[in-house]
N, C-alpha and C positions, 0 to 999 in steps of 0.2 A: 458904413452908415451906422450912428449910434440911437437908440431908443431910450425916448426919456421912461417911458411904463411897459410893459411885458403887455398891457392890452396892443400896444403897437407891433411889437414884436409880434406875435401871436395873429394877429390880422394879412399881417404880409405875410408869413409861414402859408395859413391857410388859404391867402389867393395862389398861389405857386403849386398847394400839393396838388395833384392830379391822380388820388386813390380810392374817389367817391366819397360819398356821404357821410357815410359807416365810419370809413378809414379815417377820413379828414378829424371826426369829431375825435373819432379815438385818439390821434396821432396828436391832434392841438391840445387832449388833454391829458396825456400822458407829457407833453412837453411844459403845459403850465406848471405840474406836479413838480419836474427835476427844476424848474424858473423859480416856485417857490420856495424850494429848500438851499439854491442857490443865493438868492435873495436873503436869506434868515443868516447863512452864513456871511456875507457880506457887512449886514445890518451888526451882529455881530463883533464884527469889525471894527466897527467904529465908522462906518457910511452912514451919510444920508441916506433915504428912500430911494433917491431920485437916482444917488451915485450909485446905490447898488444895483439897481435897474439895470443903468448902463453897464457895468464892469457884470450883469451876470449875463444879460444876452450876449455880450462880447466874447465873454468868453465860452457858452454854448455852441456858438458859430453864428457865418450867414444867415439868413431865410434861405437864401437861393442856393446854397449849398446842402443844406440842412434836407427844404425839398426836394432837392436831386436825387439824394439816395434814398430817401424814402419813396419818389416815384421809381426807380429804375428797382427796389425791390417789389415794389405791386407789378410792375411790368413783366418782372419775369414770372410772377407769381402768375396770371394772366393769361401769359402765354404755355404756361406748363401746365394749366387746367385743358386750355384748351387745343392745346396736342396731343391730352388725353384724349378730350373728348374726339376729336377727330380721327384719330386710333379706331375707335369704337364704330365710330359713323362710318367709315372707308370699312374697316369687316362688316358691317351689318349689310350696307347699300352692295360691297362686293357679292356678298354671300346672297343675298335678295334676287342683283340680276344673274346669277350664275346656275340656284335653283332651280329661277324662272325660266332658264334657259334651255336648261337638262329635261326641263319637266315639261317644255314647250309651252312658249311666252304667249302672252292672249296677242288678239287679232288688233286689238284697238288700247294706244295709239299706232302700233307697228303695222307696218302693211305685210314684210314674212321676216321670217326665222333669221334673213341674214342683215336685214336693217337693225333687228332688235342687238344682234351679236354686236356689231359693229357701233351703236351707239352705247349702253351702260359698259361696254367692257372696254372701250376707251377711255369715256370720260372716268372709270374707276381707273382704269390705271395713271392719268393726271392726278386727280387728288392722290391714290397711294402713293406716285413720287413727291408731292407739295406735302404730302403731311409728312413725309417720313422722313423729308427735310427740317421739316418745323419741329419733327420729336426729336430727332438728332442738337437742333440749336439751344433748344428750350430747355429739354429734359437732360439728354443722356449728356453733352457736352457739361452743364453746373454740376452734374455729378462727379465728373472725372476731372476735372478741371477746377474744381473748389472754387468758382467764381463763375459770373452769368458774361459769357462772349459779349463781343460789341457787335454782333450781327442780329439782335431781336428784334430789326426791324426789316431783316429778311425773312426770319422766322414769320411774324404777322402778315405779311407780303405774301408767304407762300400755306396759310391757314385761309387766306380769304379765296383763291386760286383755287383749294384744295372745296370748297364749301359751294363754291359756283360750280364746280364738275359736281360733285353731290349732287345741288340741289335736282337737277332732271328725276335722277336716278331714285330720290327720296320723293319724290311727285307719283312718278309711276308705281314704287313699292307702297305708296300707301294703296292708288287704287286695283294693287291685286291683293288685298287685305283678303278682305270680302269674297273672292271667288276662286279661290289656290288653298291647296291640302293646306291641313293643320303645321306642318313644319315649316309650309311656305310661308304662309302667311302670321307665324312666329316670327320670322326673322324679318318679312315683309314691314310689320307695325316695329320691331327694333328700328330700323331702317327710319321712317316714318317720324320715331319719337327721337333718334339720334343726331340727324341730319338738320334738325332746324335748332337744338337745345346748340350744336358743335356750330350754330351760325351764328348764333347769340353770344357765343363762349369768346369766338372769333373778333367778333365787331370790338367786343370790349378790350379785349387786349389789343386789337390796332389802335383805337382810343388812347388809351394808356400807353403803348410803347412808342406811339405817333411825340412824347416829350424826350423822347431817348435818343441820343444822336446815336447813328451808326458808325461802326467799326471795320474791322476784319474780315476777309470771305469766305465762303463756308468752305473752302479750300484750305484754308489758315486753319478755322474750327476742325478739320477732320488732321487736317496735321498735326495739332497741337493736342487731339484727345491721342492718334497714336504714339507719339514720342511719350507722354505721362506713360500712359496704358504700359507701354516699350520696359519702361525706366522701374516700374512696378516688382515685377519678378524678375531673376538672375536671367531662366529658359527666356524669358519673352526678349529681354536685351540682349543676348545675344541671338534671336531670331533678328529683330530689327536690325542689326551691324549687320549680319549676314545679307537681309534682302536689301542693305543699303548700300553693300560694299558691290555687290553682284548688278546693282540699278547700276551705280556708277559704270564699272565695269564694261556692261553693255553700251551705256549711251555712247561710251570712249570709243569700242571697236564698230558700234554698227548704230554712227547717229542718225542716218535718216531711215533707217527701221525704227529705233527707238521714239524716232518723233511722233510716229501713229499712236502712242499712248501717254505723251505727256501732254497730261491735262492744262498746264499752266503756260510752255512754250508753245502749244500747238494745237489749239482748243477745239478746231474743226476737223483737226485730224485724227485726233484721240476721240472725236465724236462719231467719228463715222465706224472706228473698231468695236467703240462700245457699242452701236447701234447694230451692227451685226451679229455680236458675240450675244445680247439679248434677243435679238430674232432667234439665233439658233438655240440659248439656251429657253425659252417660250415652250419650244416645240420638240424640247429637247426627249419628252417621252413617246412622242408621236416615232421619232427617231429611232426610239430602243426598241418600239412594238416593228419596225420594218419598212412602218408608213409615211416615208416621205413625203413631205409636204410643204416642197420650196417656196411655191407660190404664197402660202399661209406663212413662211418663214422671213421670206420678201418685205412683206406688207408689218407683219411688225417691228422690219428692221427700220423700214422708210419712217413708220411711226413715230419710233424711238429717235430717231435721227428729226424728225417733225417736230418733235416734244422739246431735243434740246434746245432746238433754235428757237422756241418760242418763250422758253421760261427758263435757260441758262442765266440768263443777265439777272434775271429775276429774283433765281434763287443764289444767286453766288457764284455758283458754277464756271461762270465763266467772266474773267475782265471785261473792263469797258475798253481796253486798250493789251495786247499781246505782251510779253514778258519781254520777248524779242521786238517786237517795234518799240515798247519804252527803252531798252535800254540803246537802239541807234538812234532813237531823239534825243537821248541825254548826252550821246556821242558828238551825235552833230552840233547841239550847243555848246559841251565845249570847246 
């Protein structure tokens, strides 16, 4: 599509960006800036007004291109605030009901001590795995990877997940502000002023990464940060060949032991060892003091194994479809 004047151009650019207000104005006037120096050169040239119009937005790009990366840079911008902030709001809301817990939680809303445990210390453990998914995608993955993954709309997917287990947790720590020691009631109002700023933080970058098509899963994202990470220093590549040569190795001589931990051919099965190996390592200190505590080791295995099956798909974790059943449906077609 050709533009006889740069106000046309410049009109469709800013229906398309999706970076707010702020950004839009900035964005459309840093672009009319290089359109008019573009434009001079042209004119220049020996063009009409009109021709150079055309021959400069042609050659600055699309709208729809031009857009794109300008919103998929606000997007991760967005989202990397707000996996901070969720960082901050899962330790405060953690630290809030674990306090509250130590230092025995008030009566009301809790009827006793083991309703109270049972709710903040579960739903903080949802948000800490939704956010530290989200920090993984957002944050630590563009840093090692010199580029922002195609999965930031599982990243947003699992900041809104992570903000809904909050909110309870950030309800209750505001009203033990007011009636809990000075330390409580420190981290209480953290809690309090954290958890609604990281809901805000949230909302906006699902907005914004809502124009981002999805990619990659966060399977892909953690393999592709190890292999860089791997390739980094000499020790760490030859750790990688080593733990890569000995994966192999194993799956060859003892495949259906090895299938309890592969995540990608066998998702419910490597579900179930991780779900155990976090019940045990939970209670792992109860363990070293002598005090066994199966049943308490139990109950967060089921959990863990509870959690995957609810927000696997969700955060990536897991296919819409097995490794091994795509590739006998590809079999059987052809």
């Amino acid at each position: 599509m050709t533009y006889r004047s740069v106000e046309g151009y410049l009109d469709d650019l800013a229906w398309r960006l999706r970076v707010g207000i702020r950004g839009r104005r900035r964005i459309v006037s840093e672009v009319a800036a290089h359109l008019a120096d573009a434009i001079a050169e042209e004119e220049a040239a020996g063009h009409t007004p009109q021709a150079a119009a055309r021959r400069a937005t042609a050659r600055f790009g699309a709208p729809e291109e031009v857009a794109a990366e300008f919103n998929r840079d606000c997007a991760l911008h967005s989202a990397r605030v707000a996996a901070w902030a969720l960082v901050v709001g899962v330790v405060a809301a953690v630290g809030a009901a674990g306090l509250a817990n130590q230092g025995g939680a008030p009566v009301v809303p809790w009827p006793n001590q083991a309703v109270y445990y049972a709710g903040p210390v579960l739903l903080g453990q949802v948000a800490a795995m939704c956010a530290g998914t989200a920090f993984l995608i957002a944050v630590i993955a563009p840093r090692v990877l010199g580029r922002a993954p195609g999965t930031l709309a599982t990243a947003v997917r699992a900041q809104a997940v992570a903000v809904l287990a909050l909110l309870p947790i950030g309800v209750v720590a505001a009203g033990n502000i007011a009636r809990s020691s000075w330390t409580l009631g420190a981290v209480s109002a953290l809690a309090a002023l954290a958890v609604p700023v990281a809901m805000v933080l949230s909302v906006r970058a699902l907005l914004r990464v809502g124009t981002v098509s999805g990619g990659s899963s966060t399977l892909d994202v953690i393999a592709d940060c190890s292999e860089v990470l791997a390739a980094r220093w000499m020790w760490s590549a030859r750790l990688f060949e080593l733990v890569t040569r000995t994966w192999a190795t194993a799956a060859a001589r003892m495949p259906h032991l090895m299938s309890w931990l592969e995540m990608r051919r066998h998702p419910w099965r490597s579900a179930v060892t991780i779900s155990v190996a976090a019940g045990v390592a939970l209670k792992a200190p109860d363990l070293l003091k002598g005090d066994v505590d199966l049943p308490a080791a139990a109950i967060e295995a089921v959990a863990a194994f509870v959690g995957y099956c609810l927000f696997s798909a969700l955060l990536g974790l897991r296919a819409a479809q097995p490794v091994g059943a795509r590739t006998r449906s590809r079999a059987e077609a052809v």
